[in-house]
C-alpha positions in Angstrom: 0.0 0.0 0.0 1.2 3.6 -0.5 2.0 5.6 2.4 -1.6 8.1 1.7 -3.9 4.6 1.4 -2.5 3.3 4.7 -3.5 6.3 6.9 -6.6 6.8 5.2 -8.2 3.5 5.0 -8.2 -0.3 6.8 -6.2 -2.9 4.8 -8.4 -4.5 2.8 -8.1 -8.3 3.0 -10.0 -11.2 1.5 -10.2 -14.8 3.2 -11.5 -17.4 0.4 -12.4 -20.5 2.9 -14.6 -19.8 6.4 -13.6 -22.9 8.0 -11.9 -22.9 11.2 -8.4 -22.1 9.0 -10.0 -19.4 7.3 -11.8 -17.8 10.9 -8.4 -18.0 12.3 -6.8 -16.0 9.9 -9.4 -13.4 10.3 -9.0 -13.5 14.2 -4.7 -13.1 13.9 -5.4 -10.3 11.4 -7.5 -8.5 13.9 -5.5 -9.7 17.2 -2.6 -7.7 15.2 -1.9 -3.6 15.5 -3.1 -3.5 11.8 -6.2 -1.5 11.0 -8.5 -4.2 8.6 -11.3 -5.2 7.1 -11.8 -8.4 6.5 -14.1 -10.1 3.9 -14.6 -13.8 4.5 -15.6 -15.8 1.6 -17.3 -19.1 1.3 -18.5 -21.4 -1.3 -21.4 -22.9 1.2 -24.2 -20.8 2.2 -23.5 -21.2 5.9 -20.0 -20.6 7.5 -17.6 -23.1 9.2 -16.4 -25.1 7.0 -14.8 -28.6 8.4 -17.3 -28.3 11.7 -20.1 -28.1 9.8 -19.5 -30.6 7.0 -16.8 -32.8 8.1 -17.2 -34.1 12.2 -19.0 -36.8 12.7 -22.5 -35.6 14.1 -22.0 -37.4 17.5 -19.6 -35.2 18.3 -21.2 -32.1 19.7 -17.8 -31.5 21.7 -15.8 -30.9 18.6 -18.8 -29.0 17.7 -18.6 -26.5 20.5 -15.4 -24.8 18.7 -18.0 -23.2 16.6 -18.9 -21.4 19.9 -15.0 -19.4 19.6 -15.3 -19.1 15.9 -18.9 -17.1 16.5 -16.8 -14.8 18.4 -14.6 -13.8 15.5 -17.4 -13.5 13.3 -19.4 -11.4 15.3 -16.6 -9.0 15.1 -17.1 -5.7 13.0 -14.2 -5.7 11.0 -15.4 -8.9 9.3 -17.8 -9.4 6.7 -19.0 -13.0 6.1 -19.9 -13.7 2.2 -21.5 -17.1 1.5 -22.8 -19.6 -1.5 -20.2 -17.4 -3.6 -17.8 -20.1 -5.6 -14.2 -19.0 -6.1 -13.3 -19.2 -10.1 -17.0 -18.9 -10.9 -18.5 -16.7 -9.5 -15.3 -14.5 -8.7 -11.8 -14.9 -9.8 -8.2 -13.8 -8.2 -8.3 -10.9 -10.8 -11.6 -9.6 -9.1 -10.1 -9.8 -6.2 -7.5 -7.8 -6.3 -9.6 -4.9 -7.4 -11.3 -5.2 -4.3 -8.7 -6.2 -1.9 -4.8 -5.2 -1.1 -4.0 -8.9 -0.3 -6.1 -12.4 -0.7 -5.7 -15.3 1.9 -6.6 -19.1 0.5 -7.9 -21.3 3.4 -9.7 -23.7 1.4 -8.9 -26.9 3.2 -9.2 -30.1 1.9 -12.5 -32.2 0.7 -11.5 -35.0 -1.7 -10.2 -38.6 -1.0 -6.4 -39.4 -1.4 -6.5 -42.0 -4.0 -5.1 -45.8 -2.6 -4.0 -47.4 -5.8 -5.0 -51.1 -5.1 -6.7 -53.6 -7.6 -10.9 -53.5 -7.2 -10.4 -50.2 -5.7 -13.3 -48.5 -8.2 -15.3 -51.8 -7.9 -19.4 -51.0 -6.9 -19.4 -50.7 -3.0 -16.0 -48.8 -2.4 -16.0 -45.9 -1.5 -14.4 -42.5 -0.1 -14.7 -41.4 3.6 -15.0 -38.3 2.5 -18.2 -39.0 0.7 -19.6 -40.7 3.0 -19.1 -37.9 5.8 -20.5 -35.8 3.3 -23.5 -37.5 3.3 -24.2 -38.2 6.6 -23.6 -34.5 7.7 -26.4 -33.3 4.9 -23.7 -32.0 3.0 -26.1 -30.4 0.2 -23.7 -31.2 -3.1 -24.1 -35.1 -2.4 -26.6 -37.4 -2.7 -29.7 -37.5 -0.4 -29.2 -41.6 -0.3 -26.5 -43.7 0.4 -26.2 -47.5 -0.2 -25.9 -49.3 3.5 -26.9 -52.9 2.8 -23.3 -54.5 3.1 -23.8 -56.6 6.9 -19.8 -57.3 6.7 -17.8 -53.7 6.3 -14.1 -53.1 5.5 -12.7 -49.5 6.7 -9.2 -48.7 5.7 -7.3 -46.7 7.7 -6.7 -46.0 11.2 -7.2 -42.0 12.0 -9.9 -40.2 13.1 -11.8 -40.5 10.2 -11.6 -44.1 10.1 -13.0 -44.0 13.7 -15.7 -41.6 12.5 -17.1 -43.5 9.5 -17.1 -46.8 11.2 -18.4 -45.7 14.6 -21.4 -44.5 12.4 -21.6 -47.3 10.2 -21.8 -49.3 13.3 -24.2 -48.0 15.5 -27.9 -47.8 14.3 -30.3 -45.1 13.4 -31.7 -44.1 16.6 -28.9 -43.9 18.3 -28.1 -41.1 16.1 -31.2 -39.3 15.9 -30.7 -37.1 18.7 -28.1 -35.4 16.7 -28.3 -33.0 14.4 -28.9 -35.3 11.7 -31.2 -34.8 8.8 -34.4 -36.6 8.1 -33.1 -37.9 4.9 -29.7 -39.2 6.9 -31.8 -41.1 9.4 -33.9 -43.0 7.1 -30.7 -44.5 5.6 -29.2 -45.0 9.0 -32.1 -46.6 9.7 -31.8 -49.0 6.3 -28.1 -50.1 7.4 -28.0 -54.0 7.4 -23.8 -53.7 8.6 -23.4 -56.3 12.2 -19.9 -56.4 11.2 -17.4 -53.7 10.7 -13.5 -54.5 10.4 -10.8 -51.3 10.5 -7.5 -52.2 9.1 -4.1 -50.6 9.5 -1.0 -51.7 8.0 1.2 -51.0 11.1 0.9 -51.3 14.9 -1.0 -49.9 18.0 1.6 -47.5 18.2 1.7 -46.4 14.9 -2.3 -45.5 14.7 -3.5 -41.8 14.5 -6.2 -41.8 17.0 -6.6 -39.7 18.9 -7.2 -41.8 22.7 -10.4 -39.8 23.6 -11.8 -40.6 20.1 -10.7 -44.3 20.3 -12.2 -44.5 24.0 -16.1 -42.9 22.7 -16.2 -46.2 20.3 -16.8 -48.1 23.1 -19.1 -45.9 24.8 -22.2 -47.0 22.4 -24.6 -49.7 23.9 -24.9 -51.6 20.4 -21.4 -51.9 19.4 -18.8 -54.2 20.9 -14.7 -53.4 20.2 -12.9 -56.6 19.7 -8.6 -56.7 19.2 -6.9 -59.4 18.4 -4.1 -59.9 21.3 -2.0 -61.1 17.9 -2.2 -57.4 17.2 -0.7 -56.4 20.4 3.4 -56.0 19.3 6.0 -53.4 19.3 9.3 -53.3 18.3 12.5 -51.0 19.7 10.8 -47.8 17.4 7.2 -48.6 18.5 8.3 -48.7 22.6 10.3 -45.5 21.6 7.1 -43.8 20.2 5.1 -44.3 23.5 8.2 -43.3 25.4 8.5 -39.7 23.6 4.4 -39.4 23.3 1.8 -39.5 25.8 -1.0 -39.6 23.2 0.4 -43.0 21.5 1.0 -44.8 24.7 -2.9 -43.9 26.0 -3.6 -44.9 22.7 -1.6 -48.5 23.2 -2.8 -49.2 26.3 -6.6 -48.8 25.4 -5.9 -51.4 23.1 -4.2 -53.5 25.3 -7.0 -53.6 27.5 -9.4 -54.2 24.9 -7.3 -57.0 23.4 -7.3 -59.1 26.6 -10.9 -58.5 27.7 -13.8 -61.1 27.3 -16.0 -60.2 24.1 -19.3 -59.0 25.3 -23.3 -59.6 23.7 -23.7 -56.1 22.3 -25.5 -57.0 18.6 -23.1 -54.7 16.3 -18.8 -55.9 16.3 -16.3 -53.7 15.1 -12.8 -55.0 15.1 -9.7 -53.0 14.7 -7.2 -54.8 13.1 -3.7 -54.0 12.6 -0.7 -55.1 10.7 -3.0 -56.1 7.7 -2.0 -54.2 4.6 -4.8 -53.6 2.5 -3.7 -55.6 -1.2 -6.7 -55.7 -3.4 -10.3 -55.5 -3.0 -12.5 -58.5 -4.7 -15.3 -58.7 -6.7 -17.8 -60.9 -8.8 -18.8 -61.0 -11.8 -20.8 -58.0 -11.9 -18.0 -55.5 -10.8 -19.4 -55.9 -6.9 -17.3 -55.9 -3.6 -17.4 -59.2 -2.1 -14.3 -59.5 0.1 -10.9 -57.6 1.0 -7.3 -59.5 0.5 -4.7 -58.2 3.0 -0.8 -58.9 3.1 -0.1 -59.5 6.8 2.7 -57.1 8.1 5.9 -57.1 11.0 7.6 -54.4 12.5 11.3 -54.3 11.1 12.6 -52.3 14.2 11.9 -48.5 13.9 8.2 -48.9 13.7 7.5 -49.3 10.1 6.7 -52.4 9.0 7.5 -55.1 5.9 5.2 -57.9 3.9 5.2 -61.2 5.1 3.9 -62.4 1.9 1.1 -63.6 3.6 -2.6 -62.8 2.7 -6.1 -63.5 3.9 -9.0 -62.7 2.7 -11.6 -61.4 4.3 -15.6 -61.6 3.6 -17.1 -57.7 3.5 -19.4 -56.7 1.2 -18.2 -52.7 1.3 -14.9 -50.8 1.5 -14.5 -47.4 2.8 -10.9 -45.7 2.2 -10.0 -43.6 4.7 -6.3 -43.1 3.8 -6.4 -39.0 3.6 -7.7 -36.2 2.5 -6.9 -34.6 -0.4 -7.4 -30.5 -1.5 -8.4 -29.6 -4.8 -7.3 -27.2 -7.3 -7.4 -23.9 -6.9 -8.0 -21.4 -10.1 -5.5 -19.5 -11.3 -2.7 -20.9 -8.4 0.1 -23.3 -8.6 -0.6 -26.5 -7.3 1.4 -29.1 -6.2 -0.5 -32.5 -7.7 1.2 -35.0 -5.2 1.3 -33.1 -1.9 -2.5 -31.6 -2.7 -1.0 -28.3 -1.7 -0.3 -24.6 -3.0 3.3 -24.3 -3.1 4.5 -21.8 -0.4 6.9 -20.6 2.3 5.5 -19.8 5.3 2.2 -19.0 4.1 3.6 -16.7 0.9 2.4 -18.4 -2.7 5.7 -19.5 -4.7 4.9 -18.1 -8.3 7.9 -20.0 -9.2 10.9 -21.3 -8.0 14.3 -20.3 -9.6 16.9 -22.7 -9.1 19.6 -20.3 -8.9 17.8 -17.6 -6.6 15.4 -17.3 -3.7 11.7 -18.0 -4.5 9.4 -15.6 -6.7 6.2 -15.2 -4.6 2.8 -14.1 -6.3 2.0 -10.6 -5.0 0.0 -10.4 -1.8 -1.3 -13.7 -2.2 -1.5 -16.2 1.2 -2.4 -19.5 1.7 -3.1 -21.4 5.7 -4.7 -24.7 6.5 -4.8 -27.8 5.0 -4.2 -25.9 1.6 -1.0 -24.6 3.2 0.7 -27.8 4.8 -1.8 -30.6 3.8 -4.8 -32.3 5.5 -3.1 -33.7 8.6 -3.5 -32.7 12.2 -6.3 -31.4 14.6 -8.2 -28.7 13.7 -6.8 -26.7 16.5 -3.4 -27.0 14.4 -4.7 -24.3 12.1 -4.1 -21.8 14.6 -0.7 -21.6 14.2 -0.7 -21.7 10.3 -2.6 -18.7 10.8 -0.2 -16.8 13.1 2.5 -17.7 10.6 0.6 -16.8 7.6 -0.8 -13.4 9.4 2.9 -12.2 10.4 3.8 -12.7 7.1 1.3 -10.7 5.2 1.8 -7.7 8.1 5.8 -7.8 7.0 4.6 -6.9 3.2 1.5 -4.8 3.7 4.1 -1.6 3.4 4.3 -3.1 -0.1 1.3 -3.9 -1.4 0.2 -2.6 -3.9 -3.8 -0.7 -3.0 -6.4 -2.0 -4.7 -7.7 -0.4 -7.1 -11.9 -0.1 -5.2 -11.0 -0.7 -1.8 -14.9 0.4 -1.1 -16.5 -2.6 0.7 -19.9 -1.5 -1.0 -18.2 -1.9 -4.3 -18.0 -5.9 -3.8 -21.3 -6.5 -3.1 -22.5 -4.1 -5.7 -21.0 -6.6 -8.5 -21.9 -9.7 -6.8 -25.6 -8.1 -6.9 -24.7 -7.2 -10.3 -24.0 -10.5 -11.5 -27.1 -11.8 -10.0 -25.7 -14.3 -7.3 -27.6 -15.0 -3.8 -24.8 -14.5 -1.6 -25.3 -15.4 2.5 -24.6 -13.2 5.0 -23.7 -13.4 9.1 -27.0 -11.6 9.3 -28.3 -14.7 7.4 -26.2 -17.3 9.2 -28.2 -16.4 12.7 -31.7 -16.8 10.8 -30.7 -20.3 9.4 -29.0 -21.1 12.7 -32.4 -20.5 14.5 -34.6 -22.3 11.5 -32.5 -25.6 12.5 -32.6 -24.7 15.9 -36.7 -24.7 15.3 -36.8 -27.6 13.5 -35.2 -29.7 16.0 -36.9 -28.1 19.1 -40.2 -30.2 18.8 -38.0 -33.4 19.0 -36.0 -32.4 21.9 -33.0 -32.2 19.6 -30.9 -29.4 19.4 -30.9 -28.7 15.8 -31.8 -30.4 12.5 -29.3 -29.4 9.8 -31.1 -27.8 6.3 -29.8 -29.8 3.7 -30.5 -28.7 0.3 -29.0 -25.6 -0.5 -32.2 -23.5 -2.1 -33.8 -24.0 2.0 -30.4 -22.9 3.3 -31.1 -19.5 1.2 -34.7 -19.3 2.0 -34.4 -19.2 5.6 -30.8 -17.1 5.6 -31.5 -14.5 2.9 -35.4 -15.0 2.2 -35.6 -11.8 0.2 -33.0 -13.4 -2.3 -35.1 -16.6 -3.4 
């Protein structure tokens, strides 16, 4: 910014992504000395991002975060702007007319790919679709196929916990959630008795977190079951719970599950481990009807190595749970492998000269997922923020201004181009519609699914 534009006006700053990553941002800008205003920008018509669409609904505790998040939002300097798609309906080059610098926090939403034979075979499927569904994620389908009894989940993080914990427990026992009608009458459908979680490695090489692994056996209808065969560590395994409290609560809720007598409750879910997942089978009509696993041994620092032994294993569904994956953003680089926007620090690398430093693209930002990949808690995003936020305060002196920095002059062309966008005005009137719906039950919400009612009750004037 020139010296006249910085005492005369707030920076103006655009956050594409309010998620928790995004929200963070937006809080670390404002936390600063810097005089902003921030526009938050989000391709749903409702806000928060992961929270909303991505935990597992019987996890109001996660949930709560949203409380802290309202706080930021609530905040004058921030705008929220929702059901607006990036590279559609606006581009980077819009952007910059309106804003001195643009922030990508667009997290990550797809399924990391696990190249295996039978892995596209009719009844495997992505995590991430499946959480999609069940948390009335309004892009996906209102029905989901839940007739396998016997179900394969691969993977062993939190997701994996998440998507068999609900494939395991039954309709009802959801209910009380926020779930949508549509979400319970397929719960209610699901024929799955069995569900079997596989990792390649050890109990001290899985990424649960131990009060997530402890709620699995908190449900009335499902019973845990370990194989005390699965119970082994080697000199990098001990090591792991030595230097980590997390992975030895996590071991030694195994271990106590592993040597316990199996219980009656009607629905089993087993967590299996050192079972590589090698192919997924099928019939003649393309459809799952089994896994085949290579069985696996530590080789002394905690990874492991075939055995050249496989089983096979009777399922009639696979869910991959392997990673997230973030998608393409318009006109930045991506990096295809890591799923992230190449970047140091939170700066975008335009490009990177092999005899020089790196070239960054002007005022352009990236934190979250997007930033360092989909891995860690979403508290984690905190610091990406902090990092990403000191780095865009260092340039502000060169920026250069945008050339409308009016905030009535973005949604003057968003009205001009016709598009219903959602305001935080509009979040508290859908907030209190699916507050409504779910008082009569006793429940304290029932999430809107399809987008057209999430804009009918946020912005009725705009339908």
């Amino acid at each position: 910014m020139t010296e006249q534009s910085a005492a005369t006006r707030p920076l103006r700053i655009a956050i594409v992504g309010a998620g928790p990553a995004g929200i963070y941002a937006a809080d670390a800008l404002m936390k600063s000395d810097a005089d902003v205003s921030i526009d938050l920008y989000e391709r749903m018509p409702a806000p928060f991002g992961l929270i909303r669409y991505g935990v597992a609904p019987d996890h109001p505790r996660i949930k709560g975060i949203i409380t802290a998040l309202h706080k930021v939002l609530d905040k004058e300097q921030v705008r929220l702007l929702g059901n607006i798609d990036y590279g559609t309906d606006i581009t980077l080059d819009d952007l910059r007319r309106f804003y001195d610098a643009v922030i990508f926090s667009t997290g990550a939403n797809a399924d990391r790919a696990l190249p295996i034979p039978g892995i596209d075979l009719d009844g495997s499927y992505g995590a991430a679709d499946f959480v999609s569904w069940y948390d009335g994620h309004p892009d996906v389908s209102r029905s989901w196929p839940l007739d396998a009894e016997k179900v394969a989940v691969l993977g062993v993080g939190n997701v994996a916990l998440d998507v068999a914990r609900v494939l395991a427990k039954t309709g009802d026992e959801l209910l009380p959630t926020e779930i949508p009608p549509n979400v319970y009458e397929g719960l209610k459908q699901n024929k799955a008795v069995e569900v079997h979680v596989f990792g390649r490695r050890g109990p001290a090489q899985a990424k649960f977190t131990p009060l997530e692994l402890r709620e699995l056996d908190h449900s009335p209808t499902i019973e845990v079951i370990v194989d005390p065969e699965d119970i082994d560590y080697d000199e990098g395994s001990e090591a792991a719970r030595r230097h980590s409290k997390q992975v030895d609560m996590v071991a030694n809720t195994l271990e106590q599950w592993a040597i316990r007598d199996q219980g009656n409750r009607p629905h089993k879910l087993f967590l299996h481990f050192f079972e590589s997942p090698a192919e997924v089978l099928g019939d003649e009509n393309g459809k799952v009807v089994g896994l085949r696993t290579e069985r696996t041994q530590l080789d002394g620092t905690g990874n492991v190595k075939g055995t050249g032994v496989f089983k096979d294993w009777d399922v009639q569904a696979v869910y991959r749970a392997v990673g997230y994956l973030s998608q393409n953003i318009n006109q930045l680089p991506f990096d295809d492998q890591a799923g992230t926007v190449p970047n140091e620090a939170g700066r975008v690398i335009a490009d990177e000269n092999a005899d020089g430093p790196a070239r960054y693209m002007p005022a352009t930002y990236v934190t979250g997922w997007i930033k360092r990949g989909p891995v860690g808690l979403i508290g984690h995003t905190k610091g990406d923020a902090n990092e990403t936020i000191a780095c865009l305060l260092d340039d502000a002196p060169g920026f250069a201004p945008a050339e409308n920095p009016d905030p009535q002059a973005v949604t003057e062309f968003l009205e001009g181009k016709g598009i219903p966008f959602t305001t935080w005005a509009g979040w508290y009137r859908l907030d209190a519609h699916e507050r409504a719906l779910g008082e009569p039950e006793g429940r304290e919400r029932v999430k809107v699914v399809e987008r057209e009612d999430m804009l009918r009750a946020s912005e009725p004037h705009k339908v």
